[in-house]
C-alpha positions in Angstrom: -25.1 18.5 -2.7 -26.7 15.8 -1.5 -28.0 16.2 2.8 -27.7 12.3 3.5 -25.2 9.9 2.7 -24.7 5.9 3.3 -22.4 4.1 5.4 -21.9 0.8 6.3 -21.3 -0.7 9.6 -20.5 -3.5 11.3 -24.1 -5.6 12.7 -22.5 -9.1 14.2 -18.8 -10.6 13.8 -18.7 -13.4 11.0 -18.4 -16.9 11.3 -16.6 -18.0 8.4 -17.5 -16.4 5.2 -18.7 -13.0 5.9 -22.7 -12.5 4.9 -24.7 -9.8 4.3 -26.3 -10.0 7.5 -22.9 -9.6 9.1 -23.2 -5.6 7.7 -25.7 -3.0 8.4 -25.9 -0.1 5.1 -27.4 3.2 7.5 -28.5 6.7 6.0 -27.3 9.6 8.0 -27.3 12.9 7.6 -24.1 14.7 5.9 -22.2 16.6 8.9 -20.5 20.1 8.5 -16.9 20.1 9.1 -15.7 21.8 12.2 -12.7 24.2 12.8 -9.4 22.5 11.7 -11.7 20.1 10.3 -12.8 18.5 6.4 -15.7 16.9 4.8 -14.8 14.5 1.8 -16.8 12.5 -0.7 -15.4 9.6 -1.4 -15.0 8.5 -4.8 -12.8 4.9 -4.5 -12.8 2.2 -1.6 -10.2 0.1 -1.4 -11.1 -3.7 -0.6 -8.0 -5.8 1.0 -8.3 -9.1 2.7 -7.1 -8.0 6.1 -10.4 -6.4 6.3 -12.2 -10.0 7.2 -9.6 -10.1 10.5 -10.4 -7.0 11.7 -14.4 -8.3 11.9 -13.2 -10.5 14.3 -13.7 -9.8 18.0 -9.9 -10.7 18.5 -6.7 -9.2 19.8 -4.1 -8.8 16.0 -1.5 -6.4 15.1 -4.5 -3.6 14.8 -8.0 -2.9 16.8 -11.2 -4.8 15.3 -13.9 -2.6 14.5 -16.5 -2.6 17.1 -20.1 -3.3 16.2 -22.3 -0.2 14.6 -18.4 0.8 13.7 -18.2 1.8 10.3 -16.2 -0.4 8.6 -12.5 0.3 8.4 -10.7 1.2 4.5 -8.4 2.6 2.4 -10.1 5.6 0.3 -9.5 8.4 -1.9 -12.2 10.9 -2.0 -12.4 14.7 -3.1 -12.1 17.7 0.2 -16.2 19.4 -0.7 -16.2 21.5 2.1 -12.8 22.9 4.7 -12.0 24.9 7.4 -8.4 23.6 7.2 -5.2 24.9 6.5 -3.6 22.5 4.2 -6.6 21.3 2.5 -8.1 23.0 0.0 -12.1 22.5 -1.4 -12.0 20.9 -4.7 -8.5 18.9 -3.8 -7.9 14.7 -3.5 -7.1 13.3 -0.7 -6.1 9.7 0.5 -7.1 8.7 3.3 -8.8 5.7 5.9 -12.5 7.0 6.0 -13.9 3.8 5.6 -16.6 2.1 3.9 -18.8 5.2 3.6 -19.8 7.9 0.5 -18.9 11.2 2.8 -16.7 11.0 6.4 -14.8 14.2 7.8 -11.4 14.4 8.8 -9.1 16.3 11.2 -6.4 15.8 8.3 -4.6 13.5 9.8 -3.4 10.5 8.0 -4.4 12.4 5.3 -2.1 12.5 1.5 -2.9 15.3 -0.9 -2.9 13.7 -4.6 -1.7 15.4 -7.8 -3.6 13.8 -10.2 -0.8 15.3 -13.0 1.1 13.0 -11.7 -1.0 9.5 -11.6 -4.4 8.8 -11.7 -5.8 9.0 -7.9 -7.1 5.5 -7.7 -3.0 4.5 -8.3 -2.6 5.5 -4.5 -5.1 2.3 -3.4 -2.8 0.4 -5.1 0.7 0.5 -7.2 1.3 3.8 -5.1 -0.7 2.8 -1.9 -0.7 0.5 0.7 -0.4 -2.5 -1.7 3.0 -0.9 -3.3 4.6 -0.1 0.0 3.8 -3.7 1.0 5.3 -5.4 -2.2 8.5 -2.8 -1.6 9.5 -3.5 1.8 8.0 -6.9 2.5 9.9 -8.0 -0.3 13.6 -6.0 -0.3 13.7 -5.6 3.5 12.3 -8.9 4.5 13.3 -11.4 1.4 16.5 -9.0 0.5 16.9 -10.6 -2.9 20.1 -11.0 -4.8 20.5 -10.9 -8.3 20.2 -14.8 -9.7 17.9 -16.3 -7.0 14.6 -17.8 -7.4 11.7 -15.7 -6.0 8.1 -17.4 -5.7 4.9 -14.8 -4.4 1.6 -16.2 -4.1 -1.3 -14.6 -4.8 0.7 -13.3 -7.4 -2.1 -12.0 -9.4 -3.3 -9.7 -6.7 -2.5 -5.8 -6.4 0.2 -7.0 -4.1 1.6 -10.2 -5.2 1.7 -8.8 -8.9 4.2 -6.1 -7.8 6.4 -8.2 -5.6 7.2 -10.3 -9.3 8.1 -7.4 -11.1 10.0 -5.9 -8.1 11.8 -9.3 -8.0 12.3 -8.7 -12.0 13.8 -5.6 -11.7 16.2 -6.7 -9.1 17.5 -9.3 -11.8 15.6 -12.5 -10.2 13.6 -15.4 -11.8 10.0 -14.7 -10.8 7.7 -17.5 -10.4 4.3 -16.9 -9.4 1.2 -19.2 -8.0 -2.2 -18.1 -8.7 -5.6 -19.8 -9.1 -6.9 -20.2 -12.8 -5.2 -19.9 -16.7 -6.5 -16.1 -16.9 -4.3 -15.2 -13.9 -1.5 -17.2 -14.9 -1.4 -15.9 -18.6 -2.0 -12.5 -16.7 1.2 -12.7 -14.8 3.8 -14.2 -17.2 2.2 -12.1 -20.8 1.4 -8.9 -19.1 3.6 -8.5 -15.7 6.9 -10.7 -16.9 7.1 -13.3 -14.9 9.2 -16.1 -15.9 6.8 -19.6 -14.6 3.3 -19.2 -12.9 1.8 -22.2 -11.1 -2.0 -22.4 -11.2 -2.5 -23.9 -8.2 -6.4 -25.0 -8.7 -5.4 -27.5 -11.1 -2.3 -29.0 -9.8 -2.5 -32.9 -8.3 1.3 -32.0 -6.8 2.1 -28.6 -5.9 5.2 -29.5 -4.1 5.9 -30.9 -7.9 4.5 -27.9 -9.7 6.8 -26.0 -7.4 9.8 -28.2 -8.2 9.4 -28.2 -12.1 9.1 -24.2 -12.1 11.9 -23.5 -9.9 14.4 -26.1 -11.0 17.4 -24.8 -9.2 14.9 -24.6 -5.6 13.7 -21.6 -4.2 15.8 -18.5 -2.7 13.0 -16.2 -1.5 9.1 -16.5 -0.6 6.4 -14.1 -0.1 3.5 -15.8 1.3 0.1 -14.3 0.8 -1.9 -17.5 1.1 -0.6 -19.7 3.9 -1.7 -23.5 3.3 -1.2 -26.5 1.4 0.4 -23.6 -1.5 2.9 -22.4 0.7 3.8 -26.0 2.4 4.7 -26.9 -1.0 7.1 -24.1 -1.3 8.4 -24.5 1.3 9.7 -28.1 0.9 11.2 -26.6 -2.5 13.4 -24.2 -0.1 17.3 -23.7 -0.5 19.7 -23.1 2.2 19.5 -20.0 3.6 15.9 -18.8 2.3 14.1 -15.7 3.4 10.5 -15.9 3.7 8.1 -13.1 4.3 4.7 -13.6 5.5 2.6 -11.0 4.5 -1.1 -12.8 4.6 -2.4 -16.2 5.4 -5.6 -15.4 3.2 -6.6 -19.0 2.8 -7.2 -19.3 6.5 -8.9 -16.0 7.4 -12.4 -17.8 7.5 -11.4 -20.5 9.7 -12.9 -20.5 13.0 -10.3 -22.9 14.5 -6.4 -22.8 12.5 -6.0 -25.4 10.2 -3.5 -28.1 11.2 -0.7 -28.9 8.3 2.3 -30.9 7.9 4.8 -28.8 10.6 7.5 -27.1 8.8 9.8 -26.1 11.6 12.1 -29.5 10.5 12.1 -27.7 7.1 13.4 -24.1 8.7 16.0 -26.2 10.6 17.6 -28.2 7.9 17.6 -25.3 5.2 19.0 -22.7 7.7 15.8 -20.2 6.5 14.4 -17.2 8.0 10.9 -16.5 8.2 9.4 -13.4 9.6 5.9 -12.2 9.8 5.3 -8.6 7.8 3.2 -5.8 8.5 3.2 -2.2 6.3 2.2 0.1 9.0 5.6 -1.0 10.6 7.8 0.9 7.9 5.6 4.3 7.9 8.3 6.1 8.8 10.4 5.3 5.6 6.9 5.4 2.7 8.6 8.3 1.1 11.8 6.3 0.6 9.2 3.5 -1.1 6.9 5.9 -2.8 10.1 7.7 -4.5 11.2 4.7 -5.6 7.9 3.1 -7.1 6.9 6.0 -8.6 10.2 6.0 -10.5 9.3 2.3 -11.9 5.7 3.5 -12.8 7.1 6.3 -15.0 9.6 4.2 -16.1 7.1 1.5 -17.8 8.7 -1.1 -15.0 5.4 -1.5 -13.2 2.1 -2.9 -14.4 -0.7 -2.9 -12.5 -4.4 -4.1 -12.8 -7.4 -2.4 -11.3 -10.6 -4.6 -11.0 -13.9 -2.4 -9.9 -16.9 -2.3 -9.0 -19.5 0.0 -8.6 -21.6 0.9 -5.8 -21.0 0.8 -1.8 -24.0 -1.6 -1.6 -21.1 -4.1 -3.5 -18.6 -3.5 -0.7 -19.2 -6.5 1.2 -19.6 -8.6 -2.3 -16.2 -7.7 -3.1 -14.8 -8.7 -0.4 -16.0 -11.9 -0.7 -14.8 -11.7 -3.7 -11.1 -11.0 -2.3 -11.3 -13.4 -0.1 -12.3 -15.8 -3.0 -9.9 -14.9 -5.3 -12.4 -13.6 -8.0 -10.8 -10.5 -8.4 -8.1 -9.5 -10.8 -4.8 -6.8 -9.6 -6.4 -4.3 -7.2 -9.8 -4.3 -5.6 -11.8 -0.9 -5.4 -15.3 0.1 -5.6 -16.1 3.4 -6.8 -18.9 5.3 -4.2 -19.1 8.6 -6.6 -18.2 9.7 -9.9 -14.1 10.2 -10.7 -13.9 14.0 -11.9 -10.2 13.3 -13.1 -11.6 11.0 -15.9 
């Protein structure tokens, strides 16, 4: 095995568009793991767009990471070395260690991975933190009903891909705004949906919005934020449920961007809109786990994995993310997959 390893930490906090000068890639040496303690190689990173707020020096929902932090991430990696209980050498684990190609662990937040049972990447994604997003940001927030119009944006991402075919299953009409024909074709030929809006090339998206959901729209799942979701919401029936999951089109602004104000649109359709965050519903992930598991194995789920290699491309992709280059889940792969 290898003595040193690479990590990559935060050097400055971004103004707009993160840079590479924004990162700092360090060699360090590769620690023993302590009693109760154990040392992982990372083999998949997970790349999500919430990652750009927490490189701002600002009060969210969740710390920022500090500067010569390493940078914060979803991973799944393989336990080389242990002096704990419940984790044996040679298992999988998922777990936050980061943008890094080693990291130890007291095993907590760890999830031991059967990869019998789905390939490990699945649990950055369809069976991750994207999946339990889509599954309660969408029943428990939007609480959809069989019949109604349901629109997601960013709905070729690994989470807006799942809320559509969650809103499928549940007997809705899925309609889906992405940016581009490839996503578009991607959502309707491969995922089901019934409509996609590609937003890039739309003069009227308040129009597009109107001539894809006919009958007005019951349920929202905002990923995007913006002019996309101002048009959606002038398309809202009475009594609509939003959930606001991301506001990715604004994460790079330095000051918020001012748009037509909505609240007269909240008023007159009688809607609720309410702000989402996963970590809230920890508690019940083996409720959502059970349950998406069931519609993987089932053939009800379709999911796209777009990676890179490399943890030099870390910051590239999420650029990329925040660009909307990437297609269904994000990862880069830091080692070789020994599953595969």
């Amino acid at each position: 095995m290898a003595k040193t390893y690479r990590r990559v930490v935060l050097a400055t906090h971004p103004a707009g568009m993160p840079k590479a000068s924004d990162v700092r890639i360090e060699e360090v040496a590769i620690p023993e793991p302590g009693e109760g303690q154990v040392l992982i190689r990372n083999i998949y990173l997970s790349i999500d767009p919430y990652m750009r707020g927490r490189m701002r020096d600002a009060e969210s929902y969740a710390p920022p990471v500090k500067l010569g932090e390493v940078m914060v991430g979803g991973t799944v990696g393989q336990v080389v070395s242990s002096r704990h209980p419940r984790f044996a050498e040679g298992s999988f684990v998922n777990g936050m260690m980061g943008w890094q190609e080693y990291g130890l662990s007291d095993g907590k937040g760890l999830r031991l991975l059967d990869p019998a049972q789905a390939p490990i990447s699945t649990a950055l994604g369809v069976l991750g933190m994207p999946g339990m997003t889509a599954y309660f940001g969408f029943l428990d927030l939007c609480q959809p009903k069989a019949g109604e119009t349901a629109v997601v944006s960013a709905a070729a991402g690994a989470v807006g891909g799942l809320v559509g075919q969650i809103a499928k299953i549940k007997g809705c009409r899925a309609v889906g705004i992405a940016g581009g024909g490839k996503k578009t074709r991607l959502i309707v030929d491969e995922y089901g949906f019934d409509a996609a809006i590609d937003y890039k090339s739309e003069q009227d998206l308040r129009a597009a919005v109107k001539r894809a959901c006919p009958n007005g729209v019951d349920t929202y799942f905002d990923n995007v934020g913006g002019p996309v979701s101002d048009a959606v919401m002038l398309n809202l029936n009475l009594r609509a449920r939003i959930s606001v999951c991301g506001q990715i089109s604004q994460y790079n602004s330095e000051t918020p961007v001012m748009g037509p104000r909505m609240g007269w649109v909240i008023l007159q359709k009688r809607a609720r809109m309410e702000g989402f965050i996963v970590s809230d519903f920890a508690e019940r992930w083996g409720e959502g786990m059970e349950q998406m598991s069931a519609w993987l194995r089932e053939g009800k789920l379709k999911y796209r994995e777009d990676i890179t290699r490399g943890l030099d491309q870390a910051l590239p992709a999420l650029v990329g993310v925040l660009e909307g280059r990437n297609l269904g889940k994000q990862l880069v792969q830091l080692s070789d997959n020994p599953t595969r």
